[in-house]
C-alpha positions as a Markdown table, in Angstrom:
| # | Residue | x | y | z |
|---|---|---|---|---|
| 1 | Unk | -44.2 | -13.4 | 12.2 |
| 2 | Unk | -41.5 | -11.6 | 10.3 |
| 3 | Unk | -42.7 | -10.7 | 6.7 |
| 4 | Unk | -41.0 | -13.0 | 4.1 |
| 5 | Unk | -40.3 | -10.7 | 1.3 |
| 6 | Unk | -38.3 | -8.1 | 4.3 |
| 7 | Unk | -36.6 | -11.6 | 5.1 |
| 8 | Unk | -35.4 | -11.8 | 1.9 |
| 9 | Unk | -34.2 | -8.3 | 1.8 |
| 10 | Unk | -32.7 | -8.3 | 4.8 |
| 11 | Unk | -30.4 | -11.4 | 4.2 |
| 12 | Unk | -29.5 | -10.0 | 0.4 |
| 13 | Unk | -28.3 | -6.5 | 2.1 |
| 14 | Unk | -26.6 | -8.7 | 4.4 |
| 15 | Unk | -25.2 | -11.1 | 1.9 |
| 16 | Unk | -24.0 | -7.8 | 0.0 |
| 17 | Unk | -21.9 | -6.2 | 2.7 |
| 18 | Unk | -20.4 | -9.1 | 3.9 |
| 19 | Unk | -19.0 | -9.3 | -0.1 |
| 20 | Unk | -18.2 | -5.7 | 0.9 |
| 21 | Unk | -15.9 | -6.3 | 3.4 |
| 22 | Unk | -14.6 | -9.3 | 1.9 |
| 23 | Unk | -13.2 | -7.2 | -1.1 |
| 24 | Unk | -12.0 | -4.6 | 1.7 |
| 25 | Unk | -9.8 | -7.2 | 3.6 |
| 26 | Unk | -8.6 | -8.1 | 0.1 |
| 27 | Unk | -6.0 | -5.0 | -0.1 |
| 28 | Unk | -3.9 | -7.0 | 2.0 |
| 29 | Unk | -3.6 | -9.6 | -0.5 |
| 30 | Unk | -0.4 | -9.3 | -2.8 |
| 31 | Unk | -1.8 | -8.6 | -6.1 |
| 32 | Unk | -5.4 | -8.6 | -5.9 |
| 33 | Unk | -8.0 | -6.2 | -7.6 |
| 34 | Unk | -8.8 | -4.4 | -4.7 |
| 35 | Unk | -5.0 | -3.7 | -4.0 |
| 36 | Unk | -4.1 | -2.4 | -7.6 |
| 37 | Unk | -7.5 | -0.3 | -6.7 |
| 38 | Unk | -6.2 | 1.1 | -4.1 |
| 39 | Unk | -2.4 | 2.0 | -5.4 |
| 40 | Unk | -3.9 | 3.5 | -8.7 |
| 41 | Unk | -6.8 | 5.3 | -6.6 |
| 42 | Unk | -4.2 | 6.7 | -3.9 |
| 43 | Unk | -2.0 | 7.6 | -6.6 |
| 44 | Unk | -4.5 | 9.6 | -8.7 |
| 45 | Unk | -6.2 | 11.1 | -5.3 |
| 46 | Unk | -3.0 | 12.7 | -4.4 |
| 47 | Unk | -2.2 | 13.6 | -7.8 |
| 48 | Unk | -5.8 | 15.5 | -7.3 |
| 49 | Unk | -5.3 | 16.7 | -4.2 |
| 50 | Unk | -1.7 | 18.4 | -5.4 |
| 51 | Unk | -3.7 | 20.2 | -8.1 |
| 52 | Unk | -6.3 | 21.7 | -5.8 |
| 53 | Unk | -3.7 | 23.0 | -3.6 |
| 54 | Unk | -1.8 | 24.5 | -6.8 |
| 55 | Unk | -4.7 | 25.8 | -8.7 |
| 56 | Unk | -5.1 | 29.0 | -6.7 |
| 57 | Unk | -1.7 | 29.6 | -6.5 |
| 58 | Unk | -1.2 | 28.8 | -10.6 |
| 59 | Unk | -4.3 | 31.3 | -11.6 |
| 60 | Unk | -3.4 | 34.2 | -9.5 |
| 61 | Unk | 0.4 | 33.9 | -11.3 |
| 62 | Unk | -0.4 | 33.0 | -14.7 |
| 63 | Unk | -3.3 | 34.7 | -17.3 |
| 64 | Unk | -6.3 | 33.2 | -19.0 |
| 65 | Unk | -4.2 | 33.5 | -22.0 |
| 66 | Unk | -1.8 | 31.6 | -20.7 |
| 67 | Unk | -3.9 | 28.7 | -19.6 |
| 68 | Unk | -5.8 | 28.7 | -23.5 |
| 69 | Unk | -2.1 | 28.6 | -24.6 |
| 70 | Unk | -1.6 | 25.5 | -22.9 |
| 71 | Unk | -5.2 | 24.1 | -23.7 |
| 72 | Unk | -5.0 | 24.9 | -27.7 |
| 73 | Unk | -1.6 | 23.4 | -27.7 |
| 74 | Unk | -2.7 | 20.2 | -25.4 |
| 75 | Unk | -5.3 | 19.3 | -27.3 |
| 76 | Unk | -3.3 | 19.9 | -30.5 |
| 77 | Unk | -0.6 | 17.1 | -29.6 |
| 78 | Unk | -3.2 | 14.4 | -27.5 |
| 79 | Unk | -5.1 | 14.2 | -30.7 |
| 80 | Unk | -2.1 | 14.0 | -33.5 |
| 81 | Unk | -0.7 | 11.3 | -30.7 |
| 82 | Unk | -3.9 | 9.2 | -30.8 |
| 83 | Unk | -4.4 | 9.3 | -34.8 |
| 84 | Unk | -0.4 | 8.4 | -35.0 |
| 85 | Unk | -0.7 | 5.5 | -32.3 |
| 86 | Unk | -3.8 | 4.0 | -33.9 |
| 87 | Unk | -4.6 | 2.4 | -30.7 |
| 88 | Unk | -2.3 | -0.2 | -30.8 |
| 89 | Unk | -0.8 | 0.9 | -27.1 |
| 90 | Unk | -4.2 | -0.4 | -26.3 |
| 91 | Unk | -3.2 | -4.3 | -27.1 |
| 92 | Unk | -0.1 | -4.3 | -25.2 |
| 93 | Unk | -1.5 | -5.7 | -22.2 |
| 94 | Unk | -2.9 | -9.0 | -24.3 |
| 95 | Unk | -0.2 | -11.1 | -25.8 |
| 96 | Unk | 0.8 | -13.5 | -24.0 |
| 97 | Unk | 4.3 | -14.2 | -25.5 |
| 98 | Unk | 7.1 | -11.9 | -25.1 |
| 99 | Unk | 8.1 | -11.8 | -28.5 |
| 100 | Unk | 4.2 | -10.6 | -29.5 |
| 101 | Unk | 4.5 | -8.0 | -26.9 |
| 102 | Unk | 7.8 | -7.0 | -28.2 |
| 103 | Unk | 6.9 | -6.7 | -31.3 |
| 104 | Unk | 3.9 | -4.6 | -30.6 |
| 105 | Unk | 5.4 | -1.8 | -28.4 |
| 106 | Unk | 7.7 | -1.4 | -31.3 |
| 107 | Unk | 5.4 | -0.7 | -34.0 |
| 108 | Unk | 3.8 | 1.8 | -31.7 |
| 109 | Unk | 6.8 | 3.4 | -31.2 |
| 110 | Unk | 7.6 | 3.6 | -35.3 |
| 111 | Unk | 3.9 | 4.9 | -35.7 |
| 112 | Unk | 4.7 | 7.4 | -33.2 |
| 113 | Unk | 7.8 | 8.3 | -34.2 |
| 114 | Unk | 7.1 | 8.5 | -38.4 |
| 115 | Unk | 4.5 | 10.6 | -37.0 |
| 116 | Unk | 5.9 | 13.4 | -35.0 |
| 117 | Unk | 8.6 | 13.5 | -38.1 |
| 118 | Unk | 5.5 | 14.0 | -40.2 |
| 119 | Unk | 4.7 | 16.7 | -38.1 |
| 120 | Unk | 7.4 | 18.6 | -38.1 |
| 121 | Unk | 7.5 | 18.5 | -41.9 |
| 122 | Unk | 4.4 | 19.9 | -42.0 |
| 123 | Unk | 5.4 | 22.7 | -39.4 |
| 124 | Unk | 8.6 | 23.6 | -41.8 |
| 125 | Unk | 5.8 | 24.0 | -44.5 |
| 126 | Unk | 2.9 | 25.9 | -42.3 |
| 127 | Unk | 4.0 | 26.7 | -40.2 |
| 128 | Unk | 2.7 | 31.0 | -40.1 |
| 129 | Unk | -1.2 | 29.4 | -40.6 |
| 130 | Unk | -0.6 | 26.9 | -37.5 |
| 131 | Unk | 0.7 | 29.8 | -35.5 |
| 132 | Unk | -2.1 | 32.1 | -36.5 |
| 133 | Unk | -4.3 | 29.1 | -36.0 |
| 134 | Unk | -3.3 | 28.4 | -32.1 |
| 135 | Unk | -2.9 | 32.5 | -31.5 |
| 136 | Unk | 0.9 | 31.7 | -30.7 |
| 137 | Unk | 2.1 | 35.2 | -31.1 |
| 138 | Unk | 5.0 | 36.4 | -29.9 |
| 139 | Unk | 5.5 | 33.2 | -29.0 |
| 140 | Unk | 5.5 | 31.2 | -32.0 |
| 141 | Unk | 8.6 | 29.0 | -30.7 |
| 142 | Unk | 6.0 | 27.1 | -29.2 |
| 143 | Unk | 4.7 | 25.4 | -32.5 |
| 144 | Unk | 8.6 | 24.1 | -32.5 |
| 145 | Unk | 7.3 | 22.2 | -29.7 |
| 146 | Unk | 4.5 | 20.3 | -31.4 |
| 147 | Unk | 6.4 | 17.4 | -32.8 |
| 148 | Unk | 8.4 | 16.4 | -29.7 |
| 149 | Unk | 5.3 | 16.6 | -27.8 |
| 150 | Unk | 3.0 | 14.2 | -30.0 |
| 151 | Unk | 6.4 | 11.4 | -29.1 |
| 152 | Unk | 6.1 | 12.3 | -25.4 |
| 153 | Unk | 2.0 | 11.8 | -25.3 |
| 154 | Unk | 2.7 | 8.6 | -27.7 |
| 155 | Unk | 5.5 | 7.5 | -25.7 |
| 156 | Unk | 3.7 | 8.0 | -22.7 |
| 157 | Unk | 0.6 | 5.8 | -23.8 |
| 158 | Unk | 3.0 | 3.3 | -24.7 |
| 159 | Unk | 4.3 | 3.3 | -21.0 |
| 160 | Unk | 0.9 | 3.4 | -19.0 |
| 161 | Unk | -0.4 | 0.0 | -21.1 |
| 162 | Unk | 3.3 | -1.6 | -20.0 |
| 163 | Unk | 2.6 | -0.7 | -16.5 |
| 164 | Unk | -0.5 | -2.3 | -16.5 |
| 165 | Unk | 1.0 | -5.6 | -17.9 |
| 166 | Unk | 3.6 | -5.6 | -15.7 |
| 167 | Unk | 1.0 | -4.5 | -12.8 |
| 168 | Unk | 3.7 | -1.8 | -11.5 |
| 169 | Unk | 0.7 | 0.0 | -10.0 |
| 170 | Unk | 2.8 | -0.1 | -6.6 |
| 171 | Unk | 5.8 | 1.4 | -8.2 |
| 172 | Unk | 4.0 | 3.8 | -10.2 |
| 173 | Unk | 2.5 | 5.1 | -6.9 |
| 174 | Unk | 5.7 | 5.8 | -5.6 |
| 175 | Unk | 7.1 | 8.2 | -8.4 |
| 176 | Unk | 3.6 | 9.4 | -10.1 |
| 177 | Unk | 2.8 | 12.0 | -7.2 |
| 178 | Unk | 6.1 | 12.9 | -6.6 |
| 179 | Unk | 6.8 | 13.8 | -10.1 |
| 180 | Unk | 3.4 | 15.9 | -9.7 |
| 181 | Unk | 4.4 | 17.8 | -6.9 |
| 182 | Unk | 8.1 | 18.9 | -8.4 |
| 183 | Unk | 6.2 | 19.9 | -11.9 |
| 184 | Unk | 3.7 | 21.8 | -9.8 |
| 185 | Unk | 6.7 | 23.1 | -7.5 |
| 186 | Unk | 8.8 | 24.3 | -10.7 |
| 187 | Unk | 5.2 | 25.9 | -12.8 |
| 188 | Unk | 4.9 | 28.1 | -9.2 |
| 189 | Unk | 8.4 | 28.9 | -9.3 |
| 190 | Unk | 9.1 | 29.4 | -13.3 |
| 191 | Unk | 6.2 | 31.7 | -12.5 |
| 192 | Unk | 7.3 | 33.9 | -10.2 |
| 193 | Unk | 10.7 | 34.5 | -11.9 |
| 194 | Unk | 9.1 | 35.5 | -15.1 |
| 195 | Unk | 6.3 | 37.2 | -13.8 |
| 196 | Unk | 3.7 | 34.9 | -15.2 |
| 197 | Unk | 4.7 | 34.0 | -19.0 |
| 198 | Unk | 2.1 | 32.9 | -20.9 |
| 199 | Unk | 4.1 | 30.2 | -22.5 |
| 200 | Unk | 5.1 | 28.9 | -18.7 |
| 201 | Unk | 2.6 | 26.0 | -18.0 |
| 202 | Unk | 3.1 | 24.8 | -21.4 |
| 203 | Unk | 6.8 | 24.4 | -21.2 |
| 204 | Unk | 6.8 | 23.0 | -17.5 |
| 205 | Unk | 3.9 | 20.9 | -18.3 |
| 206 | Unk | 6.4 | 19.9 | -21.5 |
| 207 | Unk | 9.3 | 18.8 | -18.9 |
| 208 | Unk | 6.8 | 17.0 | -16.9 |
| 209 | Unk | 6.1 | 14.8 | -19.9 |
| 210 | Unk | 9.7 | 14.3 | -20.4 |
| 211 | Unk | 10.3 | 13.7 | -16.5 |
| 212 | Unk | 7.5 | 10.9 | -16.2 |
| 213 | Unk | 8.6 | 9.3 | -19.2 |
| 214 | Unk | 11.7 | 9.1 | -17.7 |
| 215 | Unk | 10.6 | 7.6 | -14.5 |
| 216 | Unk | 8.0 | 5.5 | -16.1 |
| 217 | Unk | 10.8 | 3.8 | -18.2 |
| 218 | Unk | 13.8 | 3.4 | -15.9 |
| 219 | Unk | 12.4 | 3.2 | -12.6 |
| 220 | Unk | 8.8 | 1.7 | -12.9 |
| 221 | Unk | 9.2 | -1.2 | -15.2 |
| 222 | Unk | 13.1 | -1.0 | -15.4 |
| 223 | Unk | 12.8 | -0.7 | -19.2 |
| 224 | Unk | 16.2 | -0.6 | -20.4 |
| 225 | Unk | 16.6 | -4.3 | -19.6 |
| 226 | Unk | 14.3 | -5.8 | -22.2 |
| 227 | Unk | 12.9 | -3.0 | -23.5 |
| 228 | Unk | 15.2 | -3.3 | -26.6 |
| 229 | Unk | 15.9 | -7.4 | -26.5 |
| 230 | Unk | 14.7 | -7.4 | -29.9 |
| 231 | Unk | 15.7 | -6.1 | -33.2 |
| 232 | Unk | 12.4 | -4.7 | -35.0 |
| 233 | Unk | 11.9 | -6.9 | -37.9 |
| 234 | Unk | 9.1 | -5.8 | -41.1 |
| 235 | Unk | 7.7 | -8.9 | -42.0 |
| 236 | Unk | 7.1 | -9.1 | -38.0 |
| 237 | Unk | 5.7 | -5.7 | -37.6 |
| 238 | Unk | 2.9 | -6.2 | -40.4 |
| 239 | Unk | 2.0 | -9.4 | -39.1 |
| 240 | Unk | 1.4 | -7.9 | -35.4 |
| 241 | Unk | -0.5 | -5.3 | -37.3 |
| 242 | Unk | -2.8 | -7.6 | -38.9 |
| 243 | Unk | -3.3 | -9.8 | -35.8 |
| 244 | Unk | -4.5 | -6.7 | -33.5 |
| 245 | Unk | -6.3 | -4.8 | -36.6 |
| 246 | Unk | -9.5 | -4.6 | -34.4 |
| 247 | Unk | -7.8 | -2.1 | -32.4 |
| 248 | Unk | -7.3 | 0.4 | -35.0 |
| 249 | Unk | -10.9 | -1.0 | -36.7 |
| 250 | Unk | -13.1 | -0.7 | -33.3 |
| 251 | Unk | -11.1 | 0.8 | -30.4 |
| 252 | Unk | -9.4 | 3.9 | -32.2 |
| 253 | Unk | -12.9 | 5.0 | -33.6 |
| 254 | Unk | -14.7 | 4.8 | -30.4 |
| 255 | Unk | -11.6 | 6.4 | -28.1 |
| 256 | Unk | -11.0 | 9.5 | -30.9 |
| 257 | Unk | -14.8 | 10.9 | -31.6 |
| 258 | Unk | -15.0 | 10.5 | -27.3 |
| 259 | Unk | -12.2 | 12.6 | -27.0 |
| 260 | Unk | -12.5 | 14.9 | -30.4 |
| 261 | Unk | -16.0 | 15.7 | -28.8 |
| 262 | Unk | -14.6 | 16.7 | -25.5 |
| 263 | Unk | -11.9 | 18.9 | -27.5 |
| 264 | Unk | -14.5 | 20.5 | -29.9 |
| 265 | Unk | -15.0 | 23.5 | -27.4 |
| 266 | Unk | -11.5 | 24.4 | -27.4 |
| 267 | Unk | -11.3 | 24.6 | -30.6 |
| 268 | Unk | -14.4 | 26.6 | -31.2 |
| 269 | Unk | -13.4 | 28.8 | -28.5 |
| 270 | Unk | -9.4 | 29.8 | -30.1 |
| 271 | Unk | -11.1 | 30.2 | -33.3 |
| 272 | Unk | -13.9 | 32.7 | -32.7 |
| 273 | Unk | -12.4 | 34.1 | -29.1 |
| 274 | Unk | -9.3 | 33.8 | -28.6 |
| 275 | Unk | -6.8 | 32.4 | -25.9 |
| 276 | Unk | -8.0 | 34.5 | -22.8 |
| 277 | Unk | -11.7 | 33.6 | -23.1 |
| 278 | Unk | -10.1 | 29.7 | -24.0 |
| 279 | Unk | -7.9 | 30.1 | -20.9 |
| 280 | Unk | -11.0 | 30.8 | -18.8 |
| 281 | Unk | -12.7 | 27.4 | -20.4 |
| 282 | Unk | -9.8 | 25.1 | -19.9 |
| 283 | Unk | -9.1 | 26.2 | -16.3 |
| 284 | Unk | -12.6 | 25.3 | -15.3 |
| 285 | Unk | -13.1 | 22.0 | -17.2 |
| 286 | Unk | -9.3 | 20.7 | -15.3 |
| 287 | Unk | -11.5 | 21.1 | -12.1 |
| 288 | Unk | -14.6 | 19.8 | -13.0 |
| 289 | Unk | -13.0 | 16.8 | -15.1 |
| 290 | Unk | -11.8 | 15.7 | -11.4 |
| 291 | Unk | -14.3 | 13.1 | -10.2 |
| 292 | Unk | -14.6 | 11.9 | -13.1 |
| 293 | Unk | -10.5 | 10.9 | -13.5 |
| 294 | Unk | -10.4 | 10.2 | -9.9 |
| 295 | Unk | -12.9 | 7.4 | -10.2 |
| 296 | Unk | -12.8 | 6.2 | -13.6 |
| 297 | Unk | -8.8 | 6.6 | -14.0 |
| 298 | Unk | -8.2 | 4.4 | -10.8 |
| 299 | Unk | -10.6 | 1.5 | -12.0 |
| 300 | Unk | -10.1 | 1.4 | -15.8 |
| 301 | Unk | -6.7 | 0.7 | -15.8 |
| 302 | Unk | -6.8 | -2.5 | -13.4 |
| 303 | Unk | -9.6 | -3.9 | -14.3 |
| 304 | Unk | -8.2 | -4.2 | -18.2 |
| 305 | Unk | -5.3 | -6.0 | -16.2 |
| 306 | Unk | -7.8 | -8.3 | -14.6 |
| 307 | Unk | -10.3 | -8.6 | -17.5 |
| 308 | Unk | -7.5 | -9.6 | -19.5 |
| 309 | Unk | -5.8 | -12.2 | -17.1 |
| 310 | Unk | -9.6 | -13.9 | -16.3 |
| 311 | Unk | -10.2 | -14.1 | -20.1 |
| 312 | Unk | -7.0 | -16.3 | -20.3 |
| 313 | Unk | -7.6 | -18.3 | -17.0 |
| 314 | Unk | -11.5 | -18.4 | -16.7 |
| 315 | Unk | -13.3 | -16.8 | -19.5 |
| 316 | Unk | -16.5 | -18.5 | -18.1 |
| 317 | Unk | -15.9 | -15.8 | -14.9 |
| 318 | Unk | -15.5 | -12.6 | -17.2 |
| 319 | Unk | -19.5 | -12.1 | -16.9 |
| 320 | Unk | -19.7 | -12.2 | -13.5 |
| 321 | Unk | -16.8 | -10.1 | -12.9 |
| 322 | Unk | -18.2 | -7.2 | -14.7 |
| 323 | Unk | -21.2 | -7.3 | -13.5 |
| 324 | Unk | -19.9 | -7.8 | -9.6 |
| 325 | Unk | -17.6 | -4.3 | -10.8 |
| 326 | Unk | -20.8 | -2.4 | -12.6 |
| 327 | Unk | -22.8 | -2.6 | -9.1 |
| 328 | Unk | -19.4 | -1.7 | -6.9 |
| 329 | Unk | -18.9 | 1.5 | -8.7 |
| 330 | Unk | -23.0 | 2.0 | -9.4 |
| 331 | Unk | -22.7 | 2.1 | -5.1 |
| 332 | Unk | -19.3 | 4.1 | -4.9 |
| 333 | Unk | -20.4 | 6.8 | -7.0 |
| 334 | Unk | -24.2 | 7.2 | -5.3 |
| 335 | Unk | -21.8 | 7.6 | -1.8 |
């Protein structure tokens, strides 16, 4: 006689892989989780992929110093563009009425606007101590670049929370990686005519910003239809702010010292060793970030979608779903 506890074992592992291939078959399904997965995991794999193939070729044309140009200056513009924003890119994906959601993007876009004028005032003003600070050089032009880059970050955090609204995950797969591949295509080729200028990954990875806005906005969500339907209104924009104000009071926190911590060495390393040594840093940590963005930049984004759209259909189900998701990924990332 078959022991009852391997029974119950037996018919749990089974029970479990049938689910397994139940949420396999569901990629066909217009729509589902396990089709936005699979967009947003193909997109970010080949966006991968296209980066291991270019690494090689990138660090035998450019120097460490230019790579800890481009990492001092990075991280420079990611965290101005997060303390501007406030998280509020963050709620985009919640209101339910247009007008709300309206209202929303466009006090983003006046935080992150004010700010990147705020910036520039205060490169006018220190501009010699920020140079000195980010080991600019003989290319201090670059600093000029600081403002318009804390828009395009803001800009573009504003556009990745509307594509998960709209759930253009589909679309977004069909421009994300091909965007990639020219910005990767151009850095190779800017490289070769200039014979590796330090300031070259930073100023193609600058157009890139600029091209995926630009692809995000008119040919992803086809945002120049009701992107501006509204007129920005004050009393409006202060009430929007006070209705999300646990964004900036419990999301911004949490999301800044995460990535403030993950900056500290860069930091550190421009201020006591320079950009070659920094170079040498920020080269390694793009590949060994990789699993982690493959993974966790593929799920994140559509299960917010989901989350959000069961907490407004069946909130009684928004337990079980993140449990169901906790052991999926516990699994996928033993394999």
């Amino acid at each position: 006689m078959a022991n009852p506890k391997i029974s119950q074992l037996f018919n749990r592992v089974t029970d479990k892989l049938d689910e397994y291939i139940k949420d396999i078959r569901d990629i066909r399904k217009k729509g589902s989780f396990a089709q936005n997965f699979a967009f947003v995991f193909t997109g970010n794999f080949l966006y991968i992929l296209i980066q291991f193939i270019a690494a090689p070729i990138l660090s035998r044309i450019y120097s460490p110093e230019a790579y800890g140009l481009f990492g001092i200056f990075n991280a420079i513009i990611t965290n101005v563009a997060m303390i501007a924003t406030l998280a509020y890119p963050n709620a985009l994906i919640l209101p339910r009425e247009k007008s709300k959601f309206h209202q929303l993007m466009q006090l983003s876009f006046i935080l992150v606007l004010v700010s990147s004028l705020f910036s520039f005032m205060i490169i006018l003003l220190f501009g010699d101590t920020i140079s000195e600070f980010i080991r600019a050089g003989k290319y201090r032009f670059i600093i000029y670049l600081i403002p318009p880059g804390i828009f395009l970050v803001g800009i573009n955090q504003i556009l990745s929370q509307w594509i998960i609204r709209e759930k253009a995950f589909k679309r977004s797969l069909k421009t994300g990686p091909a965007a990639s591949l020219t910005i990767k295509t151009t850095n190779i080729l800017f490289g070769l005519a200039t014979n590796g200028a330090a300031f070259g990954i930073l100023i193609i990875d600058f157009m890139g910003r600029i091209l995926s806005s630009f692809l995000n906005f008119f040919f992803v969500l086809d945002g120049k239809k009701n992107a501006f339907s509204q007129k920005p209104i004050k009393k409006d924009l202060i009430e929007i702010a006070k209705e999300y104000k646990r964004f900036p009071k419990y999301v911004f926190p949490g999301n800044y010292v995460n990535m403030f911590s993950s900056q500290m060495p860069i930091y550190f390393l421009s201020l006591y060793f320079g950009n070659i040594v920094l170079g040498y840093f920020t080269f390694a940590a793009s590949l060994l970030d990789v699993p982690m963005r493959l993974l966790a930049n593929a799920v994140a984004p559509v299960f917010y979608q989901k989350a959000n759209e069961i907490h407004h259909t069946r909130p009684h189900d928004l337990k079980n779903i993140c449990i169901k998701l906790y052991y999926r990924l516990l699994i996928f990332g033993i394999l």
